[in-house]
RODO-2510 file (C-alpha; in nm, 4 decimals, decimal comma):
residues 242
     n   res          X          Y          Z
     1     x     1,4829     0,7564     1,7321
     2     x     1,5876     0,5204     1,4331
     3     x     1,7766     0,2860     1,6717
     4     x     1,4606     0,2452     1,8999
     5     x     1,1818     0,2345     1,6495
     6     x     1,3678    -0,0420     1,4841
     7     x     1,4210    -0,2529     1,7977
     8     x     1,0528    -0,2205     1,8838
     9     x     0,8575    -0,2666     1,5520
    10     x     1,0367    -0,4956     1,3622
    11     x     0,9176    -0,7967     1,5606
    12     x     0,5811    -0,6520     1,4625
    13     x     0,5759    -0,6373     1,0824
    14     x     0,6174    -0,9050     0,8064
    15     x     0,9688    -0,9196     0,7668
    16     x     0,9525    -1,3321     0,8814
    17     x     1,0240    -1,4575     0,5545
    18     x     1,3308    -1,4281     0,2351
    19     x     1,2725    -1,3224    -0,0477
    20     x     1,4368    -1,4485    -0,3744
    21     x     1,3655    -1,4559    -0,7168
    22     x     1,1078    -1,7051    -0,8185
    23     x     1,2559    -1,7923    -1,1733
    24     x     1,5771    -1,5838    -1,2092
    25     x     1,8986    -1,6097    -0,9836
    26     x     1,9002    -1,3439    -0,7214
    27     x     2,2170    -1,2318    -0,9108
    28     x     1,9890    -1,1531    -1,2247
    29     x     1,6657    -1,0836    -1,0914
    30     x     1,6121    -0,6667    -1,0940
    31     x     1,3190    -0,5292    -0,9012
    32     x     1,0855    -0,3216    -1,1175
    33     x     1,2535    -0,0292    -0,7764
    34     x     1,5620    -0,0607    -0,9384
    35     x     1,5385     0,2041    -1,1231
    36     x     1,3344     0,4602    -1,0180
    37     x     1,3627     0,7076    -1,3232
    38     x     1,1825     0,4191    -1,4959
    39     x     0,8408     0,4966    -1,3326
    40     x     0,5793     0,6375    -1,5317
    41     x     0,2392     0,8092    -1,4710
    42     x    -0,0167     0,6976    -1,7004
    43     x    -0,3335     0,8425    -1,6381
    44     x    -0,5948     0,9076    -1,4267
    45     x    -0,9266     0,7262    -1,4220
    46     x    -1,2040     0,8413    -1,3357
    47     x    -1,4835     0,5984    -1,4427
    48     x    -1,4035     0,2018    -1,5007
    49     x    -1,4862     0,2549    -1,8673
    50     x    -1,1520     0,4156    -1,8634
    51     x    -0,9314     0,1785    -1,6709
    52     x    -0,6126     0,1072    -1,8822
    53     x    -0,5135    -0,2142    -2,1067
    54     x    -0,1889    -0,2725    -1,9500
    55     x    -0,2036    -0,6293    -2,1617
    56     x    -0,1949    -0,8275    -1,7996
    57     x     0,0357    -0,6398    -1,6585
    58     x    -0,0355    -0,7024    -1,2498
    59     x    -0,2089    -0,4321    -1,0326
    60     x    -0,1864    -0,3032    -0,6271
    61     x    -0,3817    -0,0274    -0,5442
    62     x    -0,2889     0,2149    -0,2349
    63     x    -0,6338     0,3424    -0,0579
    64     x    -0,6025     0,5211     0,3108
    65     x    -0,8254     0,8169     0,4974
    66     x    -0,7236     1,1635     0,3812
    67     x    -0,4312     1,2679     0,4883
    68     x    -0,3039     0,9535     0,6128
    69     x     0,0610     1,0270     0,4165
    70     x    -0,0518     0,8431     0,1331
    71     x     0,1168     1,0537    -0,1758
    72     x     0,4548     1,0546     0,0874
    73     x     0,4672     0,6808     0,0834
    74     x     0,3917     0,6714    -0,2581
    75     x     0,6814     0,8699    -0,3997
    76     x     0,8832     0,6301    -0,1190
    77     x     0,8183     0,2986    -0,2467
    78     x     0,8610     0,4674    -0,5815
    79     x     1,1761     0,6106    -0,5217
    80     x     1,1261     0,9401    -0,5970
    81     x     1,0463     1,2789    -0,4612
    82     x     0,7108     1,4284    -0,6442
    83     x     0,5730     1,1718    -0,9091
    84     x     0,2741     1,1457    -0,6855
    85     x     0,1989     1,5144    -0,5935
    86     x     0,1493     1,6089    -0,1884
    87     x    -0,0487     1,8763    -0,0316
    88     x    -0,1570     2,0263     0,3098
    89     x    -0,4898     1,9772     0,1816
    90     x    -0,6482     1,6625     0,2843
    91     x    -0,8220     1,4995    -0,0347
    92     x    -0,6111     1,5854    -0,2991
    93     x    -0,6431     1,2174    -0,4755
    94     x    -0,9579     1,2376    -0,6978
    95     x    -0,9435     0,9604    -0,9470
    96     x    -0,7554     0,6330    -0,9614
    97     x    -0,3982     0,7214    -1,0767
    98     x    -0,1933     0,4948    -1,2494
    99     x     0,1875     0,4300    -1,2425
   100     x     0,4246     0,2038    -1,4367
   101     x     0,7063     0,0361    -1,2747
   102     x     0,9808    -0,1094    -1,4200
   103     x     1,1741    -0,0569    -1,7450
   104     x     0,9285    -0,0689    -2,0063
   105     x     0,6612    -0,2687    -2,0471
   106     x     0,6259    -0,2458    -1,7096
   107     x     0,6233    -0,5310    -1,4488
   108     x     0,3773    -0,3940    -1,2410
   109     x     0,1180    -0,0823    -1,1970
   110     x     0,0463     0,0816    -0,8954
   111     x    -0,2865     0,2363    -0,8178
   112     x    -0,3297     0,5357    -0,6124
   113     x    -0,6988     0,5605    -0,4956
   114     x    -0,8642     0,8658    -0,3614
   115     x    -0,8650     0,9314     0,0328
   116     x    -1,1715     0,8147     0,2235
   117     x    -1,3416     0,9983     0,5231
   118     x    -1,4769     1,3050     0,6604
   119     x    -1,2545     1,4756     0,3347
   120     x    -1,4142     1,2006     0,0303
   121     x    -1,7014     1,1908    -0,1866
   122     x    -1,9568     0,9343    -0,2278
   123     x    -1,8393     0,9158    -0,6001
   124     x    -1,4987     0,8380    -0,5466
   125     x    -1,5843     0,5817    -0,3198
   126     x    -1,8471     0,3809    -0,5736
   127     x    -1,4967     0,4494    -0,8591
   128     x    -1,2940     0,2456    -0,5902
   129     x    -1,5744     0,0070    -0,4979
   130     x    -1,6388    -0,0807    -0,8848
   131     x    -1,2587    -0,0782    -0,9482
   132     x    -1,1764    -0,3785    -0,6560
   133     x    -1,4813    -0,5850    -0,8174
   134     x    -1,4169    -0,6027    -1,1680
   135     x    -1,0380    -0,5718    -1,2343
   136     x    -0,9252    -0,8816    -1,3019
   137     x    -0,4987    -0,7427    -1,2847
   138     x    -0,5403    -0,6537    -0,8797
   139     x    -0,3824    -0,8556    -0,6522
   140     x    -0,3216    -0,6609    -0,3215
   141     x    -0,4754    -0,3744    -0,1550
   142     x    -0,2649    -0,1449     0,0537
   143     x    -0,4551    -0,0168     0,3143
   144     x    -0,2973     0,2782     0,5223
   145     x    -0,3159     0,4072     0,8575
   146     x    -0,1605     0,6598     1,0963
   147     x    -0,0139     0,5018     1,3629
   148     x    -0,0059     0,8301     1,6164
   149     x    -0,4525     0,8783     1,5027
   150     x    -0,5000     0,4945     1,5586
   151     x    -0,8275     0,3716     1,3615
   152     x    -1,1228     0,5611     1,2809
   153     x    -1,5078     0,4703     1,2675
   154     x    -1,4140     0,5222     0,8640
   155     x    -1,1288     0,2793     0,8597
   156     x    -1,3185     0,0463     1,0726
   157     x    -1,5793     0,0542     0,8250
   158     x    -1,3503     0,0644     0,5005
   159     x    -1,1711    -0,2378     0,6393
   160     x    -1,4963    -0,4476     0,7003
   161     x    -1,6321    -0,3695     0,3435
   162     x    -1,2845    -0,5014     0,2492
   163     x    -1,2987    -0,7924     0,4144
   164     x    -1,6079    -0,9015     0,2304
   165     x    -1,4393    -0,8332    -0,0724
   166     x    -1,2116    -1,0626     0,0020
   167     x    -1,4389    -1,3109     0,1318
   168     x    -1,6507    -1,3283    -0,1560
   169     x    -1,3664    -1,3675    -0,4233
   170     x    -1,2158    -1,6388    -0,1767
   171     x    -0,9064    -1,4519    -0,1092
   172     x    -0,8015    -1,5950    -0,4843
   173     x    -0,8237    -1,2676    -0,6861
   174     x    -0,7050    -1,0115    -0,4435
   175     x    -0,5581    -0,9894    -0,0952
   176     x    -0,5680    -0,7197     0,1920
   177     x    -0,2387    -0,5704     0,3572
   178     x    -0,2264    -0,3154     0,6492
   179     x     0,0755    -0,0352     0,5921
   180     x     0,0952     0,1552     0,9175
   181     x     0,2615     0,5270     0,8105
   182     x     0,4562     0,7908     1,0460
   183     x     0,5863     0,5582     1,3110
   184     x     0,8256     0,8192     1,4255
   185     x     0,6131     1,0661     1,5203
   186     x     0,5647     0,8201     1,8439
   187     x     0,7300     0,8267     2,1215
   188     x     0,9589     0,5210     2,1888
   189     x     0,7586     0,4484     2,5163
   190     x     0,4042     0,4311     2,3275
   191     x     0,5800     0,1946     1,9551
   192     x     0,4474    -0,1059     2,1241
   193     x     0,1395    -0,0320     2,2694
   194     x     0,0362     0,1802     1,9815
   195     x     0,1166    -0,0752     1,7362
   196     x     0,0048    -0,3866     1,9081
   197     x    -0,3473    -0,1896     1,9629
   198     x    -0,3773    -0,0937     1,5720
   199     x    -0,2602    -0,4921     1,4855
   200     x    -0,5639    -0,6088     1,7309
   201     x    -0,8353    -0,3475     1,5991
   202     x    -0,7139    -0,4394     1,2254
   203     x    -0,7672    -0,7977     1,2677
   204     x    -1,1038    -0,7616     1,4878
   205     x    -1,2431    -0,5351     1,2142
   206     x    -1,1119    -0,7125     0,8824
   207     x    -0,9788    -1,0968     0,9580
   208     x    -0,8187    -1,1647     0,6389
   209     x    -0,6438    -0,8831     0,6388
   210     x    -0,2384    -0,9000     0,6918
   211     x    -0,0713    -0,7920     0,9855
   212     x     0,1057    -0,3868     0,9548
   213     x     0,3814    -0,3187     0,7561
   214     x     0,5327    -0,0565     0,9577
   215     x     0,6927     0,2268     0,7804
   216     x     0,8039     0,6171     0,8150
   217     x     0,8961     0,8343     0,5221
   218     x     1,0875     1,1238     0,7202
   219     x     1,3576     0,9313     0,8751
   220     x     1,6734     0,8938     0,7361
   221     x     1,6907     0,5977     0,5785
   222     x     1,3505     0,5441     0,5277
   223     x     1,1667     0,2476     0,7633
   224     x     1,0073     0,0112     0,6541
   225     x     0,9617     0,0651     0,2667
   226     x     1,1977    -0,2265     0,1677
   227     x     0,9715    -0,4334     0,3205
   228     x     0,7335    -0,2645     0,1185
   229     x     0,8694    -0,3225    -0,1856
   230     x     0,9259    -0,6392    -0,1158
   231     x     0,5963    -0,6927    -0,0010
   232     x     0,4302    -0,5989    -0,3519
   233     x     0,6969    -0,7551    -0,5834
   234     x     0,6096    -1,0957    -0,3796
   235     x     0,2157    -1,0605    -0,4307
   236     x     0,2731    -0,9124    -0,8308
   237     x     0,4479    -1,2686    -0,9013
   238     x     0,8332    -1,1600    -0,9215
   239     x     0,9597    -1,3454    -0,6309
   240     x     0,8663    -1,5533    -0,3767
   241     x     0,8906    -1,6785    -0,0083
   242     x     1,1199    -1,9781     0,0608
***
């Protein structure tokens, strides 16, 4: 299954572009992943009176329908196995948690949000709504979605409110990014059309929002989270495309 999911999605994700370190050598540079004991939890928000002083320390924030995977690819990118807790119950996220990566102070935080859907509460979703309008730190949103359940009315309508966002700060504050989760539990015979359909309802429903990372957390390695990674150290300011 590895050999054929790679041969048929990575011409679909973002992987176009190098990545290097923007003011280091490549041979100094260390990704805030390095080290994944580093991590920290620091809280969880529940209001925006409460949002952390993290003294500028950049921001992405990780928002998908309930039990789209979204605690699994967390402790992925993260590198480790339970820092963000997962459960058979959909809607387990109920406040804005916060992470530090990197060695201390930090050189980013990551933001899990609380699931959206048939499984989320109004409140949670005015938390996240005043969170992406007045926090200056956020740069990217992660938005995830299974790629064997396609899009929902919900995503359709999460990604459109999104795109407004976006729109109305001028794409200067914060930027949108698809993450497409469980590739493998496709079949090799439906990668292509499944992922070209999600790319084309994606773009239809949110326009400024960036083509699918594609990623699954079961196999072995893992697909998909370098680019990941990658992905947010690029957006938080550590390196950049050449």
């Amino acid at each position: 299954m590895s050999v054929s999911l790679s041969r048929h999605a990575l011409p679909l994700h973002l992987g176009k572009h190098p990545i290097v370190a923007s003011s280091r050598s490549k041979s100094s540079y260390s990704s805030p992943f390095a080290n994944p004991g580093s991590t920290a939890f620091i809280g969880s928000v529940t209001s925006v009176k409460q949002l952390p002083e993290l003294h500028g320390l950049p921001e992405v924030v990780v928002i998908g329908r309930a039990n789209v995977g979204k605690s699994t690819f967390l402790n992925a990118v993260l590198g480790r196995r339970d820092i963000a807790h997962t459960s058979k119950k959909a809607g387990h996220t109920r406040a804005l948690n916060y992470y530090r990566v990197g060695d201390e102070p930090g050189q980013l935080a990551l933001v899990d949000a609380p699931g959206y859907g048939s499984r989320g509460r109004r409140e949670w979703g005015d938390l996240f709504s005043a969170y992406i309008a007045s926090r200056e730190e956020l740069r990217r949103i992660y938005i995830l979605f299974n790629a064997k359940h396609g899009l929902k009315e919900t995503d359709k309508g999460m990604l459109a409110h999104l795109h407004e966002q976006c729109l109305s700060s001028h794409g200067t504050r914060f930027t949108l990014q698809s993450v497409i989760t469980k590739a493998d539990t496709l079949d090799d015979d439906d990668i292509t059309r499944a992922i070209s359909t999600l790319r084309s309802e994606i773009f239809e429903a949110a326009p400024t929002c960036l083509p699918p990372i594609i990623t699954s957390c079961v196999m072995r390695p893992v697909f998909g989270i370098e680019e990941a990674r990658r992905n947010i150290e690029e957006v938080c300011g550590l390196v950049k495309k050449v």
